[in-house]
C-alpha positions as CSV (number, residue, x, y, z in Angstrom):
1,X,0.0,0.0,0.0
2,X,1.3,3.2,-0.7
3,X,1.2,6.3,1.6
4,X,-1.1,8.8,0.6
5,X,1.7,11.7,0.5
6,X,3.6,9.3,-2.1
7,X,0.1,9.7,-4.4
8,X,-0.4,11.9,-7.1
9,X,-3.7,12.5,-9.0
10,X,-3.5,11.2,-12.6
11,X,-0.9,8.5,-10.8
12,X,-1.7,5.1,-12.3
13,X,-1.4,2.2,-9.6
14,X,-2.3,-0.9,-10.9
15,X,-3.0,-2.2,-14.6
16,X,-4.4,-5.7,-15.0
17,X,-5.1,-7.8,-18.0
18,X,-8.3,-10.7,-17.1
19,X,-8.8,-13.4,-19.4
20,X,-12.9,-14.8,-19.3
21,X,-13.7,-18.1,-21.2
22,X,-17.2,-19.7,-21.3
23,X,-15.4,-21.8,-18.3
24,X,-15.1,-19.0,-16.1
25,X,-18.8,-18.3,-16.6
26,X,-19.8,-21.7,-15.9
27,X,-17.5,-21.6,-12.9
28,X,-18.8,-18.0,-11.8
29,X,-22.4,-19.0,-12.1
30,X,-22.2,-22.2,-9.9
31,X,-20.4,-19.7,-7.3
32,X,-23.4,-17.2,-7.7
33,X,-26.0,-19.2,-8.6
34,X,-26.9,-17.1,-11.2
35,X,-27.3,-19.6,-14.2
36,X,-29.0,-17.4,-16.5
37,X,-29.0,-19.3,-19.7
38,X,-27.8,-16.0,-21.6
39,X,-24.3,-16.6,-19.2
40,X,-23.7,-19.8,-21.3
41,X,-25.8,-20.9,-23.7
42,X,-25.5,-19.0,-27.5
43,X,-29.1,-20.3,-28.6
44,X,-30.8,-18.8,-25.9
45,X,-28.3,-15.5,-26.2
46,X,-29.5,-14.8,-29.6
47,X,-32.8,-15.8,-29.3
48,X,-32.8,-12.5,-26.7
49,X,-31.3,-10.6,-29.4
50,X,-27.8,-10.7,-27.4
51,X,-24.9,-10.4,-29.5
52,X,-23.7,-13.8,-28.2
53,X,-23.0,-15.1,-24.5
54,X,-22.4,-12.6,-21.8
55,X,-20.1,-12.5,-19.1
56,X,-22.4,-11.8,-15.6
57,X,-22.2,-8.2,-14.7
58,X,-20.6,-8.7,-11.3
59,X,-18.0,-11.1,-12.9
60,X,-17.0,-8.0,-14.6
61,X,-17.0,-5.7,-11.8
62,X,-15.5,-8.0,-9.8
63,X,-12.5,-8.5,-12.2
64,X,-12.0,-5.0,-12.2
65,X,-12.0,-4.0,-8.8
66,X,-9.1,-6.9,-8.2
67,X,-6.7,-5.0,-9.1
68,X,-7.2,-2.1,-6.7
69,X,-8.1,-4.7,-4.2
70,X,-4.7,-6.1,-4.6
71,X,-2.9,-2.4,-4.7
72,X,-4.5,-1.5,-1.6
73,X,-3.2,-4.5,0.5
74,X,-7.1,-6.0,1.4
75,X,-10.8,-6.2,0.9
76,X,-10.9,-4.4,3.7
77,X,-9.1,-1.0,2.7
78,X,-12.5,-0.7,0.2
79,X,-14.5,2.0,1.6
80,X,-16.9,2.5,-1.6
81,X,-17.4,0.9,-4.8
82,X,-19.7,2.2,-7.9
83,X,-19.8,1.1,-11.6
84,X,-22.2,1.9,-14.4
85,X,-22.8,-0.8,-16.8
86,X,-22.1,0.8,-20.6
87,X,-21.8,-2.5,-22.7
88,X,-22.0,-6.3,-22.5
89,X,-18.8,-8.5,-22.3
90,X,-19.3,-11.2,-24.9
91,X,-17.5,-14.0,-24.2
92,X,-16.2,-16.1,-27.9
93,X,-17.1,-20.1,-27.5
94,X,-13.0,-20.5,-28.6
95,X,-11.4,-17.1,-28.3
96,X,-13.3,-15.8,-24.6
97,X,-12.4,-11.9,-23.9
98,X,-10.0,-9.8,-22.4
99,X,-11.0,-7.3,-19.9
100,X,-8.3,-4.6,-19.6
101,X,-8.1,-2.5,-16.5
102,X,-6.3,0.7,-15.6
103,X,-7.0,2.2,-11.6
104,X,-5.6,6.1,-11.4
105,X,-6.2,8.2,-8.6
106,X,-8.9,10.8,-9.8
107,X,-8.9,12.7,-6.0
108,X,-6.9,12.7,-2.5
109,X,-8.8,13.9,0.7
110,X,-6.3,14.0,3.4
111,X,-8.8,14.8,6.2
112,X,-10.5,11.4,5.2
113,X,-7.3,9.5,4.5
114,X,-9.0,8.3,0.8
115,X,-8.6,8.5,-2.4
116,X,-10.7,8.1,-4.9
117,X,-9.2,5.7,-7.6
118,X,-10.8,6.0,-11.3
119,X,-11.4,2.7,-13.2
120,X,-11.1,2.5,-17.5
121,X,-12.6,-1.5,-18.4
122,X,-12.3,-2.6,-21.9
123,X,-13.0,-5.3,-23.2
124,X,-11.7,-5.1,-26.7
125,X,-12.0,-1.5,-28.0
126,X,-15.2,-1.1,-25.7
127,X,-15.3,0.5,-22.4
128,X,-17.8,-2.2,-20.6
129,X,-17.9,0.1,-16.9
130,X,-18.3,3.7,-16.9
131,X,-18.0,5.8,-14.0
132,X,-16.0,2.9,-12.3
133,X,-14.7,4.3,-9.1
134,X,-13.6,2.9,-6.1
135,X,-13.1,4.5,-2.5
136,X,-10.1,3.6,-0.7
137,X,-8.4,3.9,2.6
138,X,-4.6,5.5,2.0
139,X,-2.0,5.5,4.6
């Protein structure tokens, strides 16, 4: 964890590259129990008018929080969490996806001890989380 006098804003502090196949959806929905047939089934994707088999939103935001997660030294350290959902993460039956993640501080408040870190998730060319941003205890 770093100290929150060594943080700048626009400092990145962790980048993080996340595979998904159809067998971490699988796997995902028996830890959830959300087995929405659109999480791994194409016939039942299209027939939704889906673009194909979607990864489950909180797969997704939890992949991308990981990373800060992991910066921050704990679970614990999390003091707020918020994501809007901008696009579907299609998940190929032989390629799967790539989510990329970059976490930059956006905003320090020393009387609080937090800063505010910024998420960008792609998957592809296509931000999948807008207004990603995470709350964290600094210090």
């Amino acid at each position: 964890m770093t100290a929150a006098a060594d943080l700048a804003v626009g400092q990145v502090v962790a980048e993080r590259t996340v595979p998904l196949t159809r067998d971490s959806l699988v796997r995902y929905a028996g830890a959830s129990g959300d087995f929405n047939p659109i999480h791994y089934r194409d016939d039942v994707a299209a027939s939704v008018g889906l673009p194909g088999v979607l990864a489950h939103g909180m797969l997704t935001m939890g992949a991308a929080v990981q990373p800060v997660v992991d910066w921050a030294g704990g679970a614990h350290r999390i003091r707020d969490y918020q994501v809007r959902f901008t696009r579907p993460v299609v998940v190929d039956p032989e390629a799967g996806a790539t989510l990329t993640v970059s976490a930059k501080v956006a905003a320090l408040d020393a009387e609080a001890g937090t800063a505010r870190i910024d998420l960008t998730v792609r998957a592809g060319e296509a931000t999948v989380l807008g207004k990603a941003q995470v709350v964290v205890v600094v210090g």
